[in-house]
NUTI-661925 format. One record per residue (C-alpha): residue in three letters; residue number from 1; x, y, z. Coordinates in nm, 3 decimals, decimal comma. Example, Ala and Ser with C-alpha at 12.3 -4.5 7.8 and 13.67 -1.06 7.14 Angstrom:
<pts>
PT; ALA; 1; 1,230; -0,450; 0,780
PT; SER; 2; 1,367; -0,106; 0,714
</pts>
This chain:
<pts>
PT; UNK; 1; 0,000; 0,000; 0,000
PT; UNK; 2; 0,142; 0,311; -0,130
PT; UNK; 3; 0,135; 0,608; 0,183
PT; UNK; 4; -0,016; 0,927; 0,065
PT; UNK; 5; 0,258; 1,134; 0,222
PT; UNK; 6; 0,528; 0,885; 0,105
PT; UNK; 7; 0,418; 1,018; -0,240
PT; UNK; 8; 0,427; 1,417; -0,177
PT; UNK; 9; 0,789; 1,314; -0,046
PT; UNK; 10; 0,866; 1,141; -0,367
PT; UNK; 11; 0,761; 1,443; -0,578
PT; UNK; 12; 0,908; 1,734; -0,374
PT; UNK; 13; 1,238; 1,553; -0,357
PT; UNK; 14; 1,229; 1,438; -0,728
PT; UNK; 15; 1,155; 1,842; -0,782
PT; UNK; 16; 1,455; 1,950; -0,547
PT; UNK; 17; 1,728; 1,650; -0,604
PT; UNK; 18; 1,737; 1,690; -0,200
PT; UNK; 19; 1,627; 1,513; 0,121
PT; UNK; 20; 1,733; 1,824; 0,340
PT; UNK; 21; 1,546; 2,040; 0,115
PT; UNK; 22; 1,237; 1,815; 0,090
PT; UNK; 23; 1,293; 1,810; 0,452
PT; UNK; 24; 1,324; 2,107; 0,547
PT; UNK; 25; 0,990; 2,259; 0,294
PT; UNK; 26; 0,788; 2,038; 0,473
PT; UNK; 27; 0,897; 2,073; 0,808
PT; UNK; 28; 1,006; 1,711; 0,951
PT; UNK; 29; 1,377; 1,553; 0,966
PT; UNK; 30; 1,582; 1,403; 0,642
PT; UNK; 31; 1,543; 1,047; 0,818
PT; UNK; 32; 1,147; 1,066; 0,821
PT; UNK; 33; 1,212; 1,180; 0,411
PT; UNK; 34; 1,482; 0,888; 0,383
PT; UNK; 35; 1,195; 0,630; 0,536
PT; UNK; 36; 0,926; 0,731; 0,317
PT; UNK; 37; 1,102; 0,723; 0,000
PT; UNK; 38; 1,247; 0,361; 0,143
PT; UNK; 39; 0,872; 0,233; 0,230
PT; UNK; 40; 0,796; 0,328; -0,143
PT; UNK; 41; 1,052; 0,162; -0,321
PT; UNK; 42; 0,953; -0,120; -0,098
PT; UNK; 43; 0,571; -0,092; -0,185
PT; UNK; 44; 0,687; -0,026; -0,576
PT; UNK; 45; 0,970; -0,281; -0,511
PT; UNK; 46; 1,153; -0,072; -0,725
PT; UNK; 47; 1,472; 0,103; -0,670
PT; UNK; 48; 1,360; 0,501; -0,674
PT; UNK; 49; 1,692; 0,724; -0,637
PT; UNK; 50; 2,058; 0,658; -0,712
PT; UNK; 51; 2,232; 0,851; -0,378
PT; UNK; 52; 2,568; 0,879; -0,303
PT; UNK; 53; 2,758; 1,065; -0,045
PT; UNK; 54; 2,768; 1,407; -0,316
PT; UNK; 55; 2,482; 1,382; -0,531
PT; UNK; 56; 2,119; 1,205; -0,551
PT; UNK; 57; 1,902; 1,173; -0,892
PT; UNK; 58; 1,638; 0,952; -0,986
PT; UNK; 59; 1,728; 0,596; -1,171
PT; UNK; 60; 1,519; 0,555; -1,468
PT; UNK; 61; 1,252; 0,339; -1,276
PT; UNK; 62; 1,237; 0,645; -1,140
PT; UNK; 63; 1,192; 0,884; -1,392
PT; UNK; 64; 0,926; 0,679; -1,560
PT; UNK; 65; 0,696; 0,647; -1,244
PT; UNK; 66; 0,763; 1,018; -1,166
PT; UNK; 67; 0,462; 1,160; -1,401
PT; UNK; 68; 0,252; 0,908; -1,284
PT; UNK; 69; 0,307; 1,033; -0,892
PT; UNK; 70; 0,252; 1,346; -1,021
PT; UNK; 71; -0,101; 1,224; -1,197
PT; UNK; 72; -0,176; 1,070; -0,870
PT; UNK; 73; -0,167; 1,324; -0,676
PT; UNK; 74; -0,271; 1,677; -0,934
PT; UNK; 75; -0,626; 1,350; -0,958
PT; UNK; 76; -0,630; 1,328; -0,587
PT; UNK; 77; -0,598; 1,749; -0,497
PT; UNK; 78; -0,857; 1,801; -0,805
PT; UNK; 79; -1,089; 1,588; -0,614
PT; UNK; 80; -1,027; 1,714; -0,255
PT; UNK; 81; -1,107; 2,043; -0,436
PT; UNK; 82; -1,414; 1,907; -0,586
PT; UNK; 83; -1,610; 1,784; -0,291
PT; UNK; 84; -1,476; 2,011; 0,015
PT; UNK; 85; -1,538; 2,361; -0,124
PT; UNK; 86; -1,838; 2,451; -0,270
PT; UNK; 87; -1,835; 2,692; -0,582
PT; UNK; 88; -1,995; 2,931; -0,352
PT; UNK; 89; -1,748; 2,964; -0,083
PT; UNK; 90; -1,490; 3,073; -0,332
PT; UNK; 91; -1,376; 3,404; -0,208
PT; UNK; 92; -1,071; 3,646; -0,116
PT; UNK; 93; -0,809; 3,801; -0,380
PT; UNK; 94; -0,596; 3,621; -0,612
PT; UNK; 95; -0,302; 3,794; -0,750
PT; UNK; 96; -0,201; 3,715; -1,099
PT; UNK; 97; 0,117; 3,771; -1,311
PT; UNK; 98; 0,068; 3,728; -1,728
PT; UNK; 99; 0,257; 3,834; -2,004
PT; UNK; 100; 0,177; 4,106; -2,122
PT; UNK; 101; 0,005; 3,982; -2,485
PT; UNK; 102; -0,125; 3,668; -2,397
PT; UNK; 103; -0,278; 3,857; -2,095
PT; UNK; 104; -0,489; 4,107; -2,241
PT; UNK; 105; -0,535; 3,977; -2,587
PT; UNK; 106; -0,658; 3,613; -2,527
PT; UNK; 107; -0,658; 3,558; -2,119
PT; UNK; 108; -0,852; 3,851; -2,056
PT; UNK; 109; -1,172; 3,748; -2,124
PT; UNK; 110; -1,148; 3,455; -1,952
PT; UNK; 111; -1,042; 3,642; -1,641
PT; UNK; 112; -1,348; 3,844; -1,705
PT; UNK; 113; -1,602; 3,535; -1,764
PT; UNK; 114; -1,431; 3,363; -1,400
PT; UNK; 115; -1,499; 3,725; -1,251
PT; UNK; 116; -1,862; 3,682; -1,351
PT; UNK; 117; -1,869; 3,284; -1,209
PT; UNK; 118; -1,702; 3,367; -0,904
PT; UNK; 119; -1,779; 3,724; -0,760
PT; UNK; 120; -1,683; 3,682; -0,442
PT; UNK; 121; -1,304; 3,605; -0,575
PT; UNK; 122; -1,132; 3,898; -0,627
PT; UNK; 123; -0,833; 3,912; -0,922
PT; UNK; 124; -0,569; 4,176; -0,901
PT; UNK; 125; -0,405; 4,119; -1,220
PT; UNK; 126; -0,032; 4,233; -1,308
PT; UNK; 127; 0,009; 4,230; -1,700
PT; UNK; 128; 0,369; 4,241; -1,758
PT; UNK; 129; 0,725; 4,066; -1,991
PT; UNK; 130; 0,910; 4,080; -1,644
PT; UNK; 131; 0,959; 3,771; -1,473
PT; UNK; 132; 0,743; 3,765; -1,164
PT; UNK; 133; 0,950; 3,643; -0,846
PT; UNK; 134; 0,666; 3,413; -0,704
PT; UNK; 135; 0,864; 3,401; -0,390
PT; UNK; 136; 0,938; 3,800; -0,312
PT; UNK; 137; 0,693; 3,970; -0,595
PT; UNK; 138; 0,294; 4,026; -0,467
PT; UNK; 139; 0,182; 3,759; -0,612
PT; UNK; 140; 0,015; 3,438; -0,566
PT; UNK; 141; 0,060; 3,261; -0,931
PT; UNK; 142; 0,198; 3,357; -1,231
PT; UNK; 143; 0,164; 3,219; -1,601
PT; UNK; 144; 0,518; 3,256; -1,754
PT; UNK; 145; 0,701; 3,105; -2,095
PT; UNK; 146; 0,946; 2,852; -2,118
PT; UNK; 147; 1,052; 2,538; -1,912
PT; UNK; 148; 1,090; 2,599; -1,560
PT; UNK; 149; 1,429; 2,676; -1,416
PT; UNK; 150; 1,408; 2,627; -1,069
PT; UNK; 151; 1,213; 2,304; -0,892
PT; UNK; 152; 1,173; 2,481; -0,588
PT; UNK; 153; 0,857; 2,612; -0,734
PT; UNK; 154; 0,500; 2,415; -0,821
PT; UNK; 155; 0,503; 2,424; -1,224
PT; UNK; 156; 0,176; 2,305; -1,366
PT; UNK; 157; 0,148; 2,217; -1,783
PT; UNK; 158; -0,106; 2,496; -1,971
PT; UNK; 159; 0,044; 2,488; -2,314
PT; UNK; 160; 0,335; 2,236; -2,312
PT; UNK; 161; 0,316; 2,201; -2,719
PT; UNK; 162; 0,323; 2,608; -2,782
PT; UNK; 163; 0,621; 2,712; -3,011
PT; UNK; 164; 0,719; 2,997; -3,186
PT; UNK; 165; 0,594; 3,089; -3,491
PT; UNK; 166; 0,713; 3,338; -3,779
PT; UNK; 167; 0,437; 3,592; -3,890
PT; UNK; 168; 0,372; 3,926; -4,093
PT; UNK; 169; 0,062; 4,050; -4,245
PT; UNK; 170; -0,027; 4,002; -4,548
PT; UNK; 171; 0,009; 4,353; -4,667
PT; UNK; 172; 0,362; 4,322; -4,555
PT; UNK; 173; 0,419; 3,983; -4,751
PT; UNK; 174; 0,228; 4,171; -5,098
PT; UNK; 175; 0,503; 4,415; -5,055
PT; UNK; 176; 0,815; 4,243; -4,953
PT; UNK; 177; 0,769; 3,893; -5,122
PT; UNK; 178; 0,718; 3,532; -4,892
PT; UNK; 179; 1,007; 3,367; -4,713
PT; UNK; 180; 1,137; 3,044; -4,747
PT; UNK; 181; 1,446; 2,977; -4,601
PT; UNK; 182; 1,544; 3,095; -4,209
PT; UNK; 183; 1,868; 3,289; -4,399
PT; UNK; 184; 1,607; 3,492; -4,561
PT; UNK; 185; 1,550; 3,699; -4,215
PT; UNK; 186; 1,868; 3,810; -4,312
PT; UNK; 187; 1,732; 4,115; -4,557
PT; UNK; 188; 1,416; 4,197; -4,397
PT; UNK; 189; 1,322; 4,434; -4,105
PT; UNK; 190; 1,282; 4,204; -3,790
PT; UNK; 191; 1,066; 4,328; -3,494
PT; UNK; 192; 1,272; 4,221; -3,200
PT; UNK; 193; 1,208; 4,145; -2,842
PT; UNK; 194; 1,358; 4,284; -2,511
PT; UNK; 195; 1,378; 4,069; -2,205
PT; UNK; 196; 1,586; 4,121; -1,879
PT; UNK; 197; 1,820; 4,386; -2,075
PT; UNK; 198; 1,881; 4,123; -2,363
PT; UNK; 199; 1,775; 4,159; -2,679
PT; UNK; 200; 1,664; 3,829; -2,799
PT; UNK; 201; 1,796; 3,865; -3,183
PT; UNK; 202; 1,868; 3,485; -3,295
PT; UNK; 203; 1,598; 3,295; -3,393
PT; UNK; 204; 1,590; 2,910; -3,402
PT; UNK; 205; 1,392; 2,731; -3,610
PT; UNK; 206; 1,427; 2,332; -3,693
PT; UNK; 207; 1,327; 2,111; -4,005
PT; UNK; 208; 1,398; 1,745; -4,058
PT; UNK; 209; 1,589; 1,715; -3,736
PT; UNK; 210; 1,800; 1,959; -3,864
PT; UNK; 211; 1,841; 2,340; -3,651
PT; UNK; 212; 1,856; 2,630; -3,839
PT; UNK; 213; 1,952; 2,983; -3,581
PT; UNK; 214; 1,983; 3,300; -3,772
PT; UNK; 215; 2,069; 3,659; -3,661
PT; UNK; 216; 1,805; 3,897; -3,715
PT; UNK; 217; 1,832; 4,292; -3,718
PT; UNK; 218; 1,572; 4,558; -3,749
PT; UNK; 219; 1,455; 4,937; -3,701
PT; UNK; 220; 1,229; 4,858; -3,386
PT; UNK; 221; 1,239; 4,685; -3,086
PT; UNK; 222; 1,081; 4,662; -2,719
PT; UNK; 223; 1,074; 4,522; -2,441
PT; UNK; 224; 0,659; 4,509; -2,467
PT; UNK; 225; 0,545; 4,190; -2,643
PT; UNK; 226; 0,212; 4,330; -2,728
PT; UNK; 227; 0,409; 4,615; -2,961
PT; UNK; 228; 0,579; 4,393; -3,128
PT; UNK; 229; 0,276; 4,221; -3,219
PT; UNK; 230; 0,068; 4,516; -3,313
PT; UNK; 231; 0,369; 4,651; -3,525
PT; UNK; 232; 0,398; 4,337; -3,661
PT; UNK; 233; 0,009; 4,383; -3,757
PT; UNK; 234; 0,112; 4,718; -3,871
PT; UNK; 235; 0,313; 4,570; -4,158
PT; UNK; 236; 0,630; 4,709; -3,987
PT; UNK; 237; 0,788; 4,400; -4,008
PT; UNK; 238; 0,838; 4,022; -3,936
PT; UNK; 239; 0,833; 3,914; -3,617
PT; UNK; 240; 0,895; 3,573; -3,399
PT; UNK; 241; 0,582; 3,519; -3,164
PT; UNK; 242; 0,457; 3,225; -2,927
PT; UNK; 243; 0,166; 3,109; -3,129
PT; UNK; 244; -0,073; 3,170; -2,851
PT; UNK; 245; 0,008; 3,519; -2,904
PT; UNK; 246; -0,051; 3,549; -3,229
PT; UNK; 247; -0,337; 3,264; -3,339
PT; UNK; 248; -0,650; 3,459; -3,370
PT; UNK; 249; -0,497; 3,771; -3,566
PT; UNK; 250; -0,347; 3,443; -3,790
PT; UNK; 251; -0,721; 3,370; -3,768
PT; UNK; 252; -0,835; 3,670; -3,862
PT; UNK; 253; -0,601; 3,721; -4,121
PT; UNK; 254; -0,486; 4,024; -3,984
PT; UNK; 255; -0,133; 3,769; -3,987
PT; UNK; 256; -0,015; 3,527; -4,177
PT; UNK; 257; 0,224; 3,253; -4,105
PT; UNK; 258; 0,546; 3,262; -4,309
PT; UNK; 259; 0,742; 2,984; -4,385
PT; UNK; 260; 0,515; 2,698; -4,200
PT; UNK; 261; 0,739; 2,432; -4,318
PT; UNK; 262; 1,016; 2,518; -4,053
PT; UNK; 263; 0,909; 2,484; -3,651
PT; UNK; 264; 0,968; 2,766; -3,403
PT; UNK; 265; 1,128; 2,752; -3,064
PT; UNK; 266; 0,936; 2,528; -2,827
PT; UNK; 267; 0,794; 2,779; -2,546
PT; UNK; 268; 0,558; 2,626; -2,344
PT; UNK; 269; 0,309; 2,792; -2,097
PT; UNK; 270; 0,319; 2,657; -1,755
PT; UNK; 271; 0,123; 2,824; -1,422
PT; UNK; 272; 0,394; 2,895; -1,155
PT; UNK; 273; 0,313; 2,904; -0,740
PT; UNK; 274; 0,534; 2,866; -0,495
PT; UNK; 275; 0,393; 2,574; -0,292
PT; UNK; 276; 0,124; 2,294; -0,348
PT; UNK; 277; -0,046; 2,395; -0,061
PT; UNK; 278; -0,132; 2,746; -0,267
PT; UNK; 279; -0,287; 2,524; -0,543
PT; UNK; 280; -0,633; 2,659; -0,395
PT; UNK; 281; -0,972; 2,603; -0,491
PT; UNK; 282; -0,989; 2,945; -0,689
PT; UNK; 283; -0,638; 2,903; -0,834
PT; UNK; 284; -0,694; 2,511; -0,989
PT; UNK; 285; -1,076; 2,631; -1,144
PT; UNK; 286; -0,853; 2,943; -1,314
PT; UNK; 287; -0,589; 2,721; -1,424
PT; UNK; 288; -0,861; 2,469; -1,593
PT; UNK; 289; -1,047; 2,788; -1,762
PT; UNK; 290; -0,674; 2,898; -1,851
PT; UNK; 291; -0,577; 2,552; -1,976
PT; UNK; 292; -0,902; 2,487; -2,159
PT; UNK; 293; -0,854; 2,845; -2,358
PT; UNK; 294; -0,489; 2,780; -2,449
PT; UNK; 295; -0,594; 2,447; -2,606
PT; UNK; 296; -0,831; 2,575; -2,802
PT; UNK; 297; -0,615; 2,789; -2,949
PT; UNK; 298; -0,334; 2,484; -3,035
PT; UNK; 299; -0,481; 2,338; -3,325
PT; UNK; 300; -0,255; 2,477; -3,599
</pts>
């Protein structure tokens, strides 16, 4: 029989690479974290870590059963959910971090239609390309690009199959001609992105197993990924956008895709909190209404 708690151990240490830190997150001694994980691999009868005096990482047993823990237990929190709080009691503020364009051009209304379900919640949202700090910034959850680079934070899947995608409109493309090689960016006027200071100039796009990267230059940039879209919908130029960003002005034909043949950059959309234990009520019902949008919009 598989222990409940045995599993959260599993999970949290699997995320950290750490008894102490598993340990010491949920408050009880390494040797209590050290007997769980032993009464599992006894239950499993399976061997679940490789440890050594200097280092500790999962064996591949391990890092096969690992999604299904996390299955397990995502199931058994979306249930607690389900039959302990009714829709009713959902209540107090939730502060959000978004990016900037996915906020307010596609996750906006569905902020607005889980305002209307659940009135009693309150939703401070921060639309912003800055990385949110879940741990020091004012905020409760955040939905941020890319994988996740630290495990000391809950990550949960919106968009895992999002990528990057190459678009101009079409009055741009009448004017300037299609593309249809990656060295093509080469000669036209790419819209580029600021992050963190960096401007994010090489593009990487893959075909047949084989990677094509390619420096880009142009006239504008910014570090606000909603004006690179609408230039980009200005015919000012090409630019290189996470497809959720970008899908219903491709839809609308207000963009167009160019060279479809070659795959973007895999950026995934994942929810970000800083503890399971945050994973409340409110938050998991926005992160299904979040989830449900995005894959609506990943049928391209």
């Amino acid at each position: 029989m598989v222990r409940l708690e045995d599993l959260i151990l599993f999970v949290r240490v699997a995320a950290l690479s750490s008894f102490s830190d598993a340990a010491r997150e949920a408050g009880i001694q390494p040797a209590q974290v050290s007997a769980a994980i032993k009464r599992l691999e006894s239950s499993l009868a399976i061997r679940l870590f490789a440890r050594s005096t200097r280092s500790l990482r999962l064996t591949p047993e391990g890092e096969a059963w690992l999604p299904y823990a996390r299955q397990m237990l995502d199931a058994m929190y979306a249930g607690m959910q389900k039959i302990q709080t009714p829709e009713e009691e959902i209540s107090g503020t939730l502060q959000i971090a978004v990016p900037s364009d996915l906020g307010r051009n596609l996750l906006l209304p569905v902020f607005q239609a889980f305002d209307d379900r659940y009135p009693a919640l309150r939703l401070r949202i921060f639309f912003s390309d800055q990385v949110a700090d879940v741990f020091k910034d004012p905020v409760d959850i955040a939905f941020r690009y890319g994988m996740p680079e630290d495990a000391s934070y809950i990550a949960l899947p919106v968009a895992p199959d999002n990528r990057r995608v190459l678009v101009a409109s079409p009055e741009w493309v009448a004017h300037h001609g299609d593309l249809h090689h990656p060295d093509d960016l080469s000669r036209v006027n790419a819209l580029t992105f600021v992050l963190r200071g960096r401007l994010h100039d090489r593009w990487t796009f893959s075909r047949d197993g084989e990677m094509h990267s390619v420096n880009v230059s142009g006239s504008m940039m910014s570090d606000d990924a909603e004006v690179i879209r609408r230039l980009a919908v200005a015919g000012a130029g090409v630019a290189y956008k996470s497809w959720l960003d970008v899908a219903e002005d491709v839809r609308a034909g207000r963009l167009q895709v160019l060279m479809p043949e070659y795959k973007g950059e895999s950026v995934p959309l994942n929810m970000i909190c800083p503890h399971r234990k945050q994973l409340s009520a409110g938050v998991r019902l926005l992160y299904d209404a979040v989830k449900t949008c995005c894959e609506g919009q990943l049928s391209f």
